[in-house]
Phi, psi and omega in degrees: 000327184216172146255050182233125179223122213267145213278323167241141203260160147279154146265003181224147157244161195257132154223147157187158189182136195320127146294167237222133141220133189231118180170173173254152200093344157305329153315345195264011178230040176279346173287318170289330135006281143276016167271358141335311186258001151064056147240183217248306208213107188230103189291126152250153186231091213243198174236131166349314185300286201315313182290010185257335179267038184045319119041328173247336174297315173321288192307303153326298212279348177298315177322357202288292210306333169297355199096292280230143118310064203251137194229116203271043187266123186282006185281011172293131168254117191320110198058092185271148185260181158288334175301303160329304186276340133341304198265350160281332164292325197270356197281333167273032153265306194302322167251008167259251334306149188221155197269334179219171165232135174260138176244112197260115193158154160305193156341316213273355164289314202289334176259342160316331209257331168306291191275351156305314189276336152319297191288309177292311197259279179315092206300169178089198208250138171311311160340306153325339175247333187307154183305110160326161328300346212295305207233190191289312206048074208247139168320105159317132249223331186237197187266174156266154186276195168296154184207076191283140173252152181202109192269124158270010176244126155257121206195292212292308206096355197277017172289001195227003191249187156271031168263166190194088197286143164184142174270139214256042216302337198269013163254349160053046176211133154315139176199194169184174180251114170265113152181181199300306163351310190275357170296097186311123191357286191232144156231126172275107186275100168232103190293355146286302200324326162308354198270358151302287197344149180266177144351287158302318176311289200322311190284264188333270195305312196284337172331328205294306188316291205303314182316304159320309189286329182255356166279320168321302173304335179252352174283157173338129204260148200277331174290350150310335178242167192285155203267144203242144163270142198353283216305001188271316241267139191242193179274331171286067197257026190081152202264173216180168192305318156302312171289318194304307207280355190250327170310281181326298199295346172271006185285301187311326195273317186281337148345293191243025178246280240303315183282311185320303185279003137284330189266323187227031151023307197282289201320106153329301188278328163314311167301328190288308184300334179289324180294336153307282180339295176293000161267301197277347169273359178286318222285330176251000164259005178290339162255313178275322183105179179247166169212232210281327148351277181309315169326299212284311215303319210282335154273030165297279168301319183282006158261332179343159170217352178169026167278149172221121173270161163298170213021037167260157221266109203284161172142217196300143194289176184186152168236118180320113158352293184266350160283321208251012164266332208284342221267353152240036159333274185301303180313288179327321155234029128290306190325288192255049179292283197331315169330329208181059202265009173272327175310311157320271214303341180252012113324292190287002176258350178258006170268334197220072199286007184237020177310107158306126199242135190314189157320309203231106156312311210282354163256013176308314200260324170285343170312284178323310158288340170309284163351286186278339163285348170303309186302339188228021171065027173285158175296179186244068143118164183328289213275018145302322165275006155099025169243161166231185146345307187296316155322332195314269172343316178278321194309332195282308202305292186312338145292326182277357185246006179264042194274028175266325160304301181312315218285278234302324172303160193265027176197152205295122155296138157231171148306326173299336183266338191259013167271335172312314221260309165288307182327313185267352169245025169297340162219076177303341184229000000 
């Protein structure tokens, strides 16, 4: 299963997860939904877009009926900086105190909404929590409040994970805050609030989805680390019997929606499987972790210097979160085919069940992702997005600072393989 082989194995893994309410129409019932928890005064927290199709005032205003007191801040910045998130915190320190938080939005509501409900129940500095080395990466002391998530994108997963993503600007890196805490109350799933999403949005945020499900899959098998006591145990234990079962089903569900729900915006049910999908794979990397993909992404983003992609909201460049996971994808696990090659090969057959599979096993899955980012217009490759050979080196130093990531691959990194590994994804095709 890995070549890391440990002096004491580990026995145990960890699951946990939100509650799941899933359906269309389920965004309609979050007031009752919290009035359950008998609270008073509740911040939804969205982005300028979202918040322009009314769609979270709508979410306010049922609370009304509840007794609830609801409030609207629209300042979430698409792909949050540290800078962002500061100043979303202080502006709810500043109006609150609040009793619960709702976050109506992609990722980047959702993880705003995180470190707000962090920040607000906790003492200290954003920092203080951020991910070693970048930041203290120190354990929060008290619970948090509730935190219904309501993704109107499928992609991040983060309704379902303990994560919390931001780029670092004077460190000029992706980095983020982990821990259990942060694992949003409830997640509400409503495959209409998706049926807007554009084209490119869609090809992007599902890169994200599809990414989770085979690095979950393909990460470290957990009796692979070394065996940690209770107060050691992180959300990332390697992948395991659980994770296995939320991968598979979402590789199968993206089979046969993923081109559909790019291609075709309207299909109701392409939408619901990509939304399923992206639930159930945040629900196994949310636990097993990620790897070098994820690893790759974040200085992928934080480094951008002027790409702007389609259909995202024009203004400072950027590369979507799940475009700058998918873009050193395929290399990446050529790396760690050897690691795990029954594994590889029973991915690329449930992403791609009518595949002919090559000659050559280790090229069965990149083969398979090339193929479907062709189809669906990811760029091709690093240097489509305006990195070149000369980049190589920082990009490696910003990846090499992702070792909460790194831990997960099944098989030992160094720098010389992830310079490889971009060096070979400046062209994918």
């Amino acid at each position: 299963m890995s070549t890391l082989q440990p002096a004491v194995p580990e026995s145990v893994f960890t699951y946990g997860a939100p509650q799941l309410k899933f359906g269309t129409g389920a965004s309609d019932e979050i007031g009752f939904d919290l009035s359950r928890y008998g609270v008073k005064r509740v911040l939804v927290v969205t982005d300028a877009g979202v918040a322009a199709t009314g769609l979270p005032q709508r979410v306010a205003d049922q609370m009304d009926t509840f007794g609830i007191e609801a409030r609207v801040f629209d300042g979430v910045h698409v792909e949050p900086t540290d800078q962002s998130l500061i100043a979303a915190i202080e502006e709810a320190r500043s109006t609150g105190p609040w009793d619960a938080f709702v976050a109506v939005g992609g990722g980047s509501s959702i993880d705003t909404a995180k470190a707000i409900n962090l920040l607000t129940t906790n003492p200290g500095e954003l920092m203080d929590y951020v991910n070693v080395p970048v930041g203290k990466g120190e354990a929060p002391p008290e619970q948090l409040k509730p935190l219904i998530a309501v993704p109107t994108t499928t992609g991040t997963g983060a309704e379902s994970t303990t994560i919390c993503v931001m780029d670092v600007i004077s460190a000029r890196v992706k980095t983020g805050i982990s821990h259990a805490r942060l694992r949003p109350t409830m997640a509400v799933i409503d495959p209409a609030l998706t049926l807007t999403q554009p084209p490119g949005v869609t090809a992007a945020a599902g890169m994200d989805i599809l990414c989770h499900a085979l690095e979950s899959y393909t990460a470290r098998w957990y009796t692979t680390y070394e065996h940690k006591t209770p107060e050691q145990r992180v959300p990332y234990c390697g992948s395991n019997p659980i994770s296995d079962m939320w991968s598979e089903k979402a590789l199968s569900l993206l089979a046969g929606s993923f081109r559909q729900a790019v291609r075709h915006g309207d299909d109701e049910q392409a939408r619901a499987d990509m939304a399923m999908a992206a639930t159930f794979a945040g629900m196994g990397f949310g636990n097993a972790g990620v790897h070098i993909p994820h690893a790759n992404a974040y200085p992928i983003a934080g480094q951008v210097r002027d790409f702007h992609p389609k259909d995202y909201p024009a203004g400072e460049p950027m590369v979507p979160h799940g475009m700058s996971v998918a873009l050193t994808a395929p290399e990446a696990f050529r790396f760690t085919f050897d690691a795990s090659p029954e594994r590889h090969v029973r991915v690329a057959q449930l992403l791609a069940p009518d595949a002919d599979r090559p000659s050559d096993a280790a090229e069965f899955l990149p083969t398979v992702l090339a193929e479907l980012m062709r189809d669906i217009d990811i760029p091709n490759g690093v240097g489509a997005v305006g990195f070149s050979e000369g980049d190589v080196p920082d990009l490696v130093e910003g990846t090499m600072k992702q070792q909460r990531l790194l831990a997960t691959c099944p098989k030992e990194v160094t720098e010389d393989d992830i310079a490889g590994i971009f060096r070979r994804s400046m062209s994918l095709w």
